[in-house]
matplotlib code that plots the C-alpha trace (Angstrom):
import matplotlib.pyplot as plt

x = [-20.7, -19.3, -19.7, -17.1, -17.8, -14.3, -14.3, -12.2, -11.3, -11.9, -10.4, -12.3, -9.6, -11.9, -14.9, -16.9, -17.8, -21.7, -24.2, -28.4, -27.5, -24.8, -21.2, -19.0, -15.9, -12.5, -10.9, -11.3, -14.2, -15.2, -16.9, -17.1, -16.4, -18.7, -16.7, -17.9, -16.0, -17.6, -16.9, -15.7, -13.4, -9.8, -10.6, -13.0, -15.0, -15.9, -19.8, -20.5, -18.3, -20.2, -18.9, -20.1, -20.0, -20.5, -19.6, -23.0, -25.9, -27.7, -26.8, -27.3, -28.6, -28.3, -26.2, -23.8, -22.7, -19.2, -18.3, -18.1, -16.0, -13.8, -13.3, -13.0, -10.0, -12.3, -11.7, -8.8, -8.7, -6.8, -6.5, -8.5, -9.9]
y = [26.6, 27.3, 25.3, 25.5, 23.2, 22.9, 21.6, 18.2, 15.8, 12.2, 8.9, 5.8, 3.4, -0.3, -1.3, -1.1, 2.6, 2.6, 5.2, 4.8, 1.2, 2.4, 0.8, 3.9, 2.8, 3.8, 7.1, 10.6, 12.8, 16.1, 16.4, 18.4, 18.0, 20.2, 21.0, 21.9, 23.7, 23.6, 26.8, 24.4, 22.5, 23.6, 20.4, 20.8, 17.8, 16.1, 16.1, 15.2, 14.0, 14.6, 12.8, 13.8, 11.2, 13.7, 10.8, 8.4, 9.9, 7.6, 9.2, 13.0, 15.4, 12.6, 13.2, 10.9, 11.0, 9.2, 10.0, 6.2, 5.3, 7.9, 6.5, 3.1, 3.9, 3.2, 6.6, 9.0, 13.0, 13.8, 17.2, 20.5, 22.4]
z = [19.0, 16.0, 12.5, 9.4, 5.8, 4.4, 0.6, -0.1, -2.1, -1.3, -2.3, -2.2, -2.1, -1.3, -2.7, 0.3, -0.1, -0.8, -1.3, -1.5, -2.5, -5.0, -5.1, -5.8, -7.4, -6.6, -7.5, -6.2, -5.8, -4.7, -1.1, 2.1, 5.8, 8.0, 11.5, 14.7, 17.2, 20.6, 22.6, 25.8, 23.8, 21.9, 19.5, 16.1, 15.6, 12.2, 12.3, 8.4, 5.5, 2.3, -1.1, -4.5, -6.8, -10.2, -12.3, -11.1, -12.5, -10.7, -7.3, -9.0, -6.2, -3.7, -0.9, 0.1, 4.0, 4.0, 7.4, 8.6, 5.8, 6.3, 10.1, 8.5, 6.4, 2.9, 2.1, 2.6, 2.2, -0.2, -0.1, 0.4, -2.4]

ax = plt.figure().add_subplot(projection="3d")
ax.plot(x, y, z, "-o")
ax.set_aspect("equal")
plt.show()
């Protein structure tokens, strides 16, 4: 199996999006989506969605798995970086 991290940006677009406790607010942020592509299957799968909230010191060198909000429609790619 193979693995990929492709580099994102994230919108957080409700304020359900939390982290460690941590309400992030709206907007966009940087983050990553690590990939795996199983040798059996043509498909990649999402494994991880990391966000990095830069602008909350509080969650500095925290990481922030996303991945069920991203499923949940509280966040939306953006783009890729």
């Amino acid at each position: 199996m193979r693995t990929s991290t492709e580099s994102v940006r994230l919108r957080v677009v409700s304020g359900n999006v939390k982290c460690w406790g941590v309400t992030i607010p709206q907007g966009e942020y940087e983050g990553h989506i690590d990939w795996e592509f199983p040798d059996d299957e043509a498909e990649p799968r999402m494994s991880a969605v990391q966000l990095i909230p830069e602008k909350l010191p509080e969650l500095a060198n925290k990481p922030c798995e996303v991945r069920q909000y991203l499923m949940s429609g509280d966040i939306e790619p953006v783009g890729s970086n």
